[in-house]
C-alpha positions as CSV (number, residue, x, y, z in Angstrom):
1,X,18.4,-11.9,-17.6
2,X,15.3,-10.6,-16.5
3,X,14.8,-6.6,-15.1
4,X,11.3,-5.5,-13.9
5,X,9.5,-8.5,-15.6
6,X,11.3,-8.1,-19.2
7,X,13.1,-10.6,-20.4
8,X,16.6,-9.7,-22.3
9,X,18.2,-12.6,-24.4
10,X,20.5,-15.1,-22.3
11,X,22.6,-17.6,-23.2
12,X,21.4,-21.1,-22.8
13,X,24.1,-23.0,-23.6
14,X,25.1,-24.5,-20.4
15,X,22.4,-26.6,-19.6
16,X,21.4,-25.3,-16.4
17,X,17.9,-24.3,-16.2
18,X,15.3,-22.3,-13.7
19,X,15.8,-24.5,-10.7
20,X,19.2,-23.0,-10.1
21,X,17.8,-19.5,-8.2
22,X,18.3,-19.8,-4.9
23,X,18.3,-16.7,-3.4
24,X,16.3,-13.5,-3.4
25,X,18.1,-10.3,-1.8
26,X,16.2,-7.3,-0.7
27,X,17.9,-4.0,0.0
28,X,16.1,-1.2,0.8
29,X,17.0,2.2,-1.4
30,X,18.1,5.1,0.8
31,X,16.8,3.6,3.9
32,X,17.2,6.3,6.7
33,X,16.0,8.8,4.3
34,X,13.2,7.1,2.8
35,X,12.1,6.1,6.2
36,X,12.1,10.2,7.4
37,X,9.9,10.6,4.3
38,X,7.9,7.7,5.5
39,X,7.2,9.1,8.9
40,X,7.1,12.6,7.8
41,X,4.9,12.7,5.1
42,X,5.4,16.1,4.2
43,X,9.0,14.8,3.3
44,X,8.1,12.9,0.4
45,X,8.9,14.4,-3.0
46,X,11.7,16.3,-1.4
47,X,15.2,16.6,-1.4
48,X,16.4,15.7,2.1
49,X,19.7,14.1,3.7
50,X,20.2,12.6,6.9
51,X,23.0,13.5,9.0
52,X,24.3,12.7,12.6
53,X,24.6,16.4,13.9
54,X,23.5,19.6,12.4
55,X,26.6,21.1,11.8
56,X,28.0,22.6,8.7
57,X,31.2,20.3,9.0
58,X,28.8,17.0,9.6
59,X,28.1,14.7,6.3
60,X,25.5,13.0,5.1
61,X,24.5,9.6,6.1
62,X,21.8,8.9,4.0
63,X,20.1,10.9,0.9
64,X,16.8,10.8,-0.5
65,X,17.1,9.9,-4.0
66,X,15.5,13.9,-5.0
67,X,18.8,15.3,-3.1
68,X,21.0,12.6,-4.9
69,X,19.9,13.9,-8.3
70,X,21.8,16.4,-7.3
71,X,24.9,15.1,-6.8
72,X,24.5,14.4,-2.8
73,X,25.5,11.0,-1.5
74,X,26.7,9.4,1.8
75,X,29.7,11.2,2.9
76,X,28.5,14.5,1.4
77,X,29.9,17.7,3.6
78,X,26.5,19.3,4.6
79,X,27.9,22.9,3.2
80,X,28.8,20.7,-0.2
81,X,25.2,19.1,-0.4
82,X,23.6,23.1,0.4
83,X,25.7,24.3,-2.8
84,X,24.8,20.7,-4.9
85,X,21.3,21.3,-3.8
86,X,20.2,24.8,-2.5
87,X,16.7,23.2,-1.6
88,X,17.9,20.5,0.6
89,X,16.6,20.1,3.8
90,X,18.9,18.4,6.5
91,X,17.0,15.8,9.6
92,X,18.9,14.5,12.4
93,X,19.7,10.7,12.6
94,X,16.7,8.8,14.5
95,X,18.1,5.5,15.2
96,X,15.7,4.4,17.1
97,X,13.1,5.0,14.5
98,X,15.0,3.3,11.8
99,X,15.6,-0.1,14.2
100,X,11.7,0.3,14.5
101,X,11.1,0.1,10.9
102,X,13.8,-2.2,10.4
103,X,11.5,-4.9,12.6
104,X,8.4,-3.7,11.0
105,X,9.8,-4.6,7.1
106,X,10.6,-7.8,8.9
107,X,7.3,-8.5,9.6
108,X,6.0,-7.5,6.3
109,X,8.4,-9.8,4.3
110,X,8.0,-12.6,6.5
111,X,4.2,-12.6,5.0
112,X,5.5,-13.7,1.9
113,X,9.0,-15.5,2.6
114,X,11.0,-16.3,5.8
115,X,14.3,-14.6,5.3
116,X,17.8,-16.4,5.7
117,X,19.7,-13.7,7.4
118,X,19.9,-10.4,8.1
119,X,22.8,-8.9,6.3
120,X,22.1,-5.3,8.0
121,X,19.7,-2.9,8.9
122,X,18.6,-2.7,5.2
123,X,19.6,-5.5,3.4
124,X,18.4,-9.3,4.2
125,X,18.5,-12.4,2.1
126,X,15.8,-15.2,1.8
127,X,16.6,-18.5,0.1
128,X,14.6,-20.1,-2.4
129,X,13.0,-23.1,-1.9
130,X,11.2,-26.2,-4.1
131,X,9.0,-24.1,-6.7
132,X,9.9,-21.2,-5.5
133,X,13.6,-21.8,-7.5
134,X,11.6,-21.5,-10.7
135,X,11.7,-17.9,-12.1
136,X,7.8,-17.4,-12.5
137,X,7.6,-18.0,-9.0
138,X,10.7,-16.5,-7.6
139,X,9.8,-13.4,-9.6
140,X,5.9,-13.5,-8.2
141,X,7.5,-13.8,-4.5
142,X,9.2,-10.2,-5.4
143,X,6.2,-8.2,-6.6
144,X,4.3,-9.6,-3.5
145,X,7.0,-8.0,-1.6
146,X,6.9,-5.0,-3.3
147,X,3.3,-4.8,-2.8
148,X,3.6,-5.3,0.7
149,X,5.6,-2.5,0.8
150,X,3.6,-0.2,-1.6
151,X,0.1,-0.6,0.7
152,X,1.8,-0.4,4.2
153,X,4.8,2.0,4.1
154,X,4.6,3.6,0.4
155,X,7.4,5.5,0.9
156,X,9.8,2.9,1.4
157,X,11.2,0.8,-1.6
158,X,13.6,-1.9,-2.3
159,X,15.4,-3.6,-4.8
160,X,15.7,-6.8,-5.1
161,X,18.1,-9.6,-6.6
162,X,17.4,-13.3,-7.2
163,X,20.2,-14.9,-8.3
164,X,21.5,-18.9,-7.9
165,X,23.3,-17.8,-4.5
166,X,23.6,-14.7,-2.1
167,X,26.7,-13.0,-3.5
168,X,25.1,-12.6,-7.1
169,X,21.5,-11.7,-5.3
170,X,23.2,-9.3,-3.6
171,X,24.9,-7.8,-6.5
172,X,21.7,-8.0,-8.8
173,X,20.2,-5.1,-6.5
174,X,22.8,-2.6,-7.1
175,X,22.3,-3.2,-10.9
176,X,18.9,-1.4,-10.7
177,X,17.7,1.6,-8.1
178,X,15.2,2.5,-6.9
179,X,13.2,0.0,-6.7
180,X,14.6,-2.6,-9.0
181,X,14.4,-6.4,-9.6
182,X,16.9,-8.0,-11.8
183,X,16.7,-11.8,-12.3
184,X,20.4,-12.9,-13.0
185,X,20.1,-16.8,-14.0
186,X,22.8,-19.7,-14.6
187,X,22.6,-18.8,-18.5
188,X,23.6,-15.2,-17.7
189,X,26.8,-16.2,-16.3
190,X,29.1,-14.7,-16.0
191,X,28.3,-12.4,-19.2
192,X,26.4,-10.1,-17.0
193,X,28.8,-9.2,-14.6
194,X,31.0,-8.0,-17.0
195,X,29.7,-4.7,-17.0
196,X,30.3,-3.6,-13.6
197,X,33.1,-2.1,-12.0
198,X,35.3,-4.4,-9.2
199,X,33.9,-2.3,-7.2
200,X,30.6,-2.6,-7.4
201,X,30.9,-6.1,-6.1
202,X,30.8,-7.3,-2.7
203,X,34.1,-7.6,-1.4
204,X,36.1,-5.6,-3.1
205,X,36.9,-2.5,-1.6
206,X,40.0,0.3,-2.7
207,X,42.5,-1.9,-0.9
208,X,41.7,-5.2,-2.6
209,X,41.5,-3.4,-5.8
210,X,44.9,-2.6,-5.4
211,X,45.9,-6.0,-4.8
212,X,44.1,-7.3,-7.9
213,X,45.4,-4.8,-10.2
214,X,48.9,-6.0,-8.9
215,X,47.7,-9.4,-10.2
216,X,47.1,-7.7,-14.0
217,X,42.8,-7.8,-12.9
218,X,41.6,-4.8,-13.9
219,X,37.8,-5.4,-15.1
220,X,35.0,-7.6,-13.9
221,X,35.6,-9.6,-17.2
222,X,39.1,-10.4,-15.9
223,X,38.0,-11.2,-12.6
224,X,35.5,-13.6,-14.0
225,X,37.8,-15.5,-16.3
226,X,40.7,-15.9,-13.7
227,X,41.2,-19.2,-12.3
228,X,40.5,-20.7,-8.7
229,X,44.8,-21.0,-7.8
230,X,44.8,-17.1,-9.6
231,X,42.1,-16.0,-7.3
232,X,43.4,-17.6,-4.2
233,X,46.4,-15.4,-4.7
234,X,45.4,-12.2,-4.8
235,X,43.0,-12.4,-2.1
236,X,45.9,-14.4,0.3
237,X,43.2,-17.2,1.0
238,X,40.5,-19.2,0.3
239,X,38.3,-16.5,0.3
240,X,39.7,-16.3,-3.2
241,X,38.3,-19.6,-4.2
242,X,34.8,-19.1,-3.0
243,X,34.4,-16.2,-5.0
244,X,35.4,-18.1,-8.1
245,X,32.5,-20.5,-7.0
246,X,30.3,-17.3,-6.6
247,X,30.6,-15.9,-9.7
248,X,29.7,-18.8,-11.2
249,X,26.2,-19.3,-9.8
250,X,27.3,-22.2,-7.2
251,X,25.8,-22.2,-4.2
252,X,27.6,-21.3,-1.5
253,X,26.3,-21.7,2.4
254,X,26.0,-18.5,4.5
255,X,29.2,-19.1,6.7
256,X,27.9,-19.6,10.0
257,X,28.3,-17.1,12.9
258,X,31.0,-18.1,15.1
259,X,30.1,-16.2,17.8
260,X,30.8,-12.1,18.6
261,X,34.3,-11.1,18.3
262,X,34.4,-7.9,20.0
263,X,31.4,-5.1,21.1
264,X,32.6,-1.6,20.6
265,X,31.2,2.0,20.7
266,X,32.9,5.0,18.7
267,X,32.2,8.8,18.8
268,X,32.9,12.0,17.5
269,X,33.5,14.5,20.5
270,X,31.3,17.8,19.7
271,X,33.7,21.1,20.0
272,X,32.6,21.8,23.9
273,X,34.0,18.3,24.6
274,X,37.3,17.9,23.0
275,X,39.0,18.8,26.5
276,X,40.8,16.3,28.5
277,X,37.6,16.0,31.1
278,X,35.3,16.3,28.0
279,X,37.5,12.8,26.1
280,X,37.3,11.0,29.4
281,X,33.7,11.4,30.7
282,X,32.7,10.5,26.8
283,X,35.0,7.0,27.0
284,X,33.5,6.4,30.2
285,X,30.1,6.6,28.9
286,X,30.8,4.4,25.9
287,X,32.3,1.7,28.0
288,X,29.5,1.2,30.4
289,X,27.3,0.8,26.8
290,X,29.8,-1.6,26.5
291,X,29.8,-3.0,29.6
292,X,25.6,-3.2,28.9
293,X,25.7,-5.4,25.8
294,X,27.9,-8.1,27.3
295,X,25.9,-8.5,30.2
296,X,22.9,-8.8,28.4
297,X,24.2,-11.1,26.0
298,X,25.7,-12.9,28.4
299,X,29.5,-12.4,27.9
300,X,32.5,-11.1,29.7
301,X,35.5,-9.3,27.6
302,X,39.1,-10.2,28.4
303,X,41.2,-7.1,26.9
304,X,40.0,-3.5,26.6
305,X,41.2,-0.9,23.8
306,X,40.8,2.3,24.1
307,X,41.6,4.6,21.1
308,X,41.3,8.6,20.5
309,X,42.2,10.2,17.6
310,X,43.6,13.7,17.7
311,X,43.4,16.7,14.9
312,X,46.7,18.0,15.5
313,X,48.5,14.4,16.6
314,X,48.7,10.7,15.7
315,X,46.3,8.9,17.3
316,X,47.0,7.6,20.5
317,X,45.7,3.7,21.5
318,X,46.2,1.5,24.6
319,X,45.0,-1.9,25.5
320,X,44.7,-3.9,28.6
321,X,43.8,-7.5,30.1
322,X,40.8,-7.2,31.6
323,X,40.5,-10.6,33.3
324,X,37.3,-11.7,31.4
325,X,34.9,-9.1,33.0
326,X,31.5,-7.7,32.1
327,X,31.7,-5.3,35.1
328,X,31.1,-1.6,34.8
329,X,33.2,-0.2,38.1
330,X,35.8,-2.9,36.6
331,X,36.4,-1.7,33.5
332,X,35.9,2.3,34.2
333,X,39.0,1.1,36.7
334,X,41.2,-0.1,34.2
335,X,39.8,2.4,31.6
336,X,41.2,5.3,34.4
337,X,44.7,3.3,34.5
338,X,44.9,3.4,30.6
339,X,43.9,7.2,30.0
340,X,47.0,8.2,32.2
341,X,49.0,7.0,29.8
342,X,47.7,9.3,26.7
343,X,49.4,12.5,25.4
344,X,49.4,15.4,27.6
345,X,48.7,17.5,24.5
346,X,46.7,17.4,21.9
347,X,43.3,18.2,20.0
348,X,41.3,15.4,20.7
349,X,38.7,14.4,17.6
350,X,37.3,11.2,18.1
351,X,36.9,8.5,20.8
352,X,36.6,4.5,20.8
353,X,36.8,1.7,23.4
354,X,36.9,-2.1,21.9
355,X,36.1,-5.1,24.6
356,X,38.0,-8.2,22.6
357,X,38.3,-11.6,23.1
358,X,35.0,-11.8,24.4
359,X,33.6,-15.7,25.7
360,X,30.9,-16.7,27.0
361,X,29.7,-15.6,30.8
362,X,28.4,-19.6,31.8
363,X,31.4,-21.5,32.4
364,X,34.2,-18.8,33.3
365,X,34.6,-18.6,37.3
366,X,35.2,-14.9,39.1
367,X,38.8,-14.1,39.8
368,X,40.4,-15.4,42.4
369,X,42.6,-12.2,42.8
370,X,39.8,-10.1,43.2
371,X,40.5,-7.5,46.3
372,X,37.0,-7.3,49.0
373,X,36.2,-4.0,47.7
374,X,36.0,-5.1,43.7
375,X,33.9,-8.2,45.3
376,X,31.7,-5.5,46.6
377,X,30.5,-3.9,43.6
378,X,30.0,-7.0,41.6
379,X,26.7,-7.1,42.1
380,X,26.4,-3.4,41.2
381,X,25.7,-3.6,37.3
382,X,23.2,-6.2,37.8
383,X,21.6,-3.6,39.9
384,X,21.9,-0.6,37.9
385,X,21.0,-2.8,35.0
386,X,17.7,-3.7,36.6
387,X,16.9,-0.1,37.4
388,X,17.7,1.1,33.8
389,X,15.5,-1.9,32.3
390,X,12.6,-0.6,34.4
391,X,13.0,3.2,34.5
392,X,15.1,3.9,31.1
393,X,18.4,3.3,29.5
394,X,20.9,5.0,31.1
395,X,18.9,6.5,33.9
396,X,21.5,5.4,36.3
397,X,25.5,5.5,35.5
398,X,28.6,6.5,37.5
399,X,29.4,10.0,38.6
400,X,32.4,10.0,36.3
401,X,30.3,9.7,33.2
402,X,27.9,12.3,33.8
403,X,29.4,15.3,31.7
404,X,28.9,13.7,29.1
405,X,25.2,12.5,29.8
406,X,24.0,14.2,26.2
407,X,26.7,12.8,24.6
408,X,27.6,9.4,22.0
409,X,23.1,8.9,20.8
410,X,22.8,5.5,19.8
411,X,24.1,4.9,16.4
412,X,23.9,2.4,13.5
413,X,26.3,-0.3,13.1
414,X,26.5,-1.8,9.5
415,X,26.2,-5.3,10.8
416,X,24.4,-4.8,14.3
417,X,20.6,-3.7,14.8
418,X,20.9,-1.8,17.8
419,X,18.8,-2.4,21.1
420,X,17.2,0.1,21.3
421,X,16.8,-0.7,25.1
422,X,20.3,-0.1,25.9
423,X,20.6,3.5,24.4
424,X,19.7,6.9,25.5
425,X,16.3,8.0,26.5
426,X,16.7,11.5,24.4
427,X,17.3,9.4,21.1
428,X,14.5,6.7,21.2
429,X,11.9,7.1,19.1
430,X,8.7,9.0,20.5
């Protein structure tokens, strides 16, 4: 195994040489706080955290690694952090800045390797090809990267995993931060692994933890000795199979995408809002984002959910058929039919609408049910979306979404780069 360069002894007897790295990882260390730092120079050096809204009940979505000596992490309580760290200073999300940065590391990568994928708006895979499988050069691919990164946007670093196929890549760059590369090769297997926690690997989250534990697999070192049939069972698939193949260095093919399953938008309703008017005019906004992304990616939705959670109540959630639909007046319609259906009472918390079962737009015919006045307005979110493409996002909505016209910023999805088009003037970068 190789970290930063050095090489630790590994066990050769397997046969399998160099030629089996296939993948390099990069993920980027802290990166909404290390971009902050980036843009604000004075920043750097400093403990800071980056949270959604400055309020002392907000957490912290991202933490410079000064503040994290300290004890701060994601999920921090900003009032916790200010006790861990008395220094700390807190910055309000910038999505819009991070999606530009995001595009920008894309561009300095691709100067040394095309990447693969784009696992999120900080991680992304590249695979290895012909030489390049060959440590030497795999490993000279990674300092160019890091270079890259130290001349243009020093503030910014990532660590990166090679590995013989994503899964281990992908692990290799939590074995090191900041700024690591660790080399895990064929002869390494699956010895190396045995040191983390289930956890720590991809895939394995508190609830399948459970499930292997039922399954007497309580160590990495268990995991990795288990068989294909003892995998397949505790994960209740085949899923269970694949990571046996993963965790012995075979290659496995980035499943391909299939196709979106659902768009949805999701938002924490500040005090002034979490009245009945204040929930409603909030959904109605998020829905017509909705509504935005599958028209511009050329979909229509056939079921909507809607979903608020209460403080004081169990959450209350409704769906509906929709009639595969990507128009705004539509859906607000059958969003106004669900919401009469929700408590009367209640502390609302938190807001979400889901459009599901989502198809492509070429191909599906208008409905035939349709009444003149719905045929009317049709053409109305083509219109508005025109205007907003030209003037600014969301320069033009319905009446009924206009209380809440500084509410739900754009956020950061784990597996979605945002368009940055599509979101709130007031929240775009500057």
């Amino acid at each position: 195994m190789t970290v930063h360069g050095i090489d630790y002894p590994r066990n050769e007897g397997n046969g399998r040489g160099d030629m089996e790295l296939r993948s390099l990882f990069i993920d980027f260390n802290a990166y909404f706080a290390s971009v902050e730092q980036q843009d604000r120079p004075e920043l750097r050096g400093r403990p800071i955290a980056v949270t959604p809204v400055l309020t002392a009940n907000a957490c912290c979505i991202a933490a410079s690694y000064e503040a994290k000596r300290h004890g701060v992490k994601t999920g921090t309580l900003l009032r916790e952090a200010k006790t861990l760290c008395p220094d700390i200073e807190f910055i309000q999300a910038r999505p819009s800045l991070y999606v530009s940065y995001h595009h920008r590391l894309l561009e300095l990568i691709h100067a040394c390797i095309p990447t693969a994928f784009i696992g999120s708006i900080d991680e992304m895979a590249c695979e290895l090809m012909g030489s390049e499988r060959r440590r030497p050069r795999a490993v000279a691919i990674a300092h160019a990267i890091k270079a890259k990164l130290a001349e243009n946007v020093p503030a910014i670093t990532a660590s990166i995993g090679i590995a013989p196929n994503h899964f281990l890549a992908k692990t290799a760059t939590d074995m090191q931060k900041p700024d690591g590369l660790v080399v895990l090769e064929a002869g390494d297997l699956p010895h190396a692994l045995h040191r983390l926690q289930l956890r720590e690997l991809c895939g394995i989250g508190r609830a399948m933890e459970k499930r292997l534990e039922s399954h007497g697999i309580t160590t990495v070192a268990q995991l990795c000795a288990a068989s294909p049939l003892a995998l397949r069972q505790a994960w209740g698939s085949i899923e269970g199979e694949h990571l046996y193949r993963k965790l012995r260095g075979i290659w496995v093919p980035q499943a391909p995408q299939n196709g979106r399953g659902s768009i949805s938008h999701s938002h924490v309703l500040a005090p002034a809002m979490r009245t009945p008017g204040g929930t409603e005019a909030v959904l109605k906004k998020l829905l017509q984002k909705a509504a935005m992304r599958l028209r511009s990616e050329n979909l229509v939705a056939g079921r909507l959910q809607v979903k608020v959670k209460y403080l004081d109540r169990p959450s209350w959630k409704e769906a509906v058929y929709c009639n595969d639909t990507d128009d705004s007046h539509a859906l607000l319609m059958q969003l106004t039919e669900l919401l009469k259906h929700r408590p009367a009472a209640g502390r609302p918390l938190a807001v979400a609408v889901v459009l599901v079962d989502l198809c492509d737009r070429t191909g599906t015919t208008d409905d035939l049910f349709a009444t003149a006045e719905e045929k009317e307005h049709a053409p109305l979110s083509a219109l508005m979306d025109r205007i907003n493409d030209r003037f600014g996002p969301q320069k033009i909505s319905f009446a009924s979404s206009q209380a809440a016209a500084g509410e739900a910023p754009m956020r950061i999805a784990f597996s979605r780069i945002p368009d940055v088009t599509h979101e709130d003037e007031g929240y775009r970068r500057k």
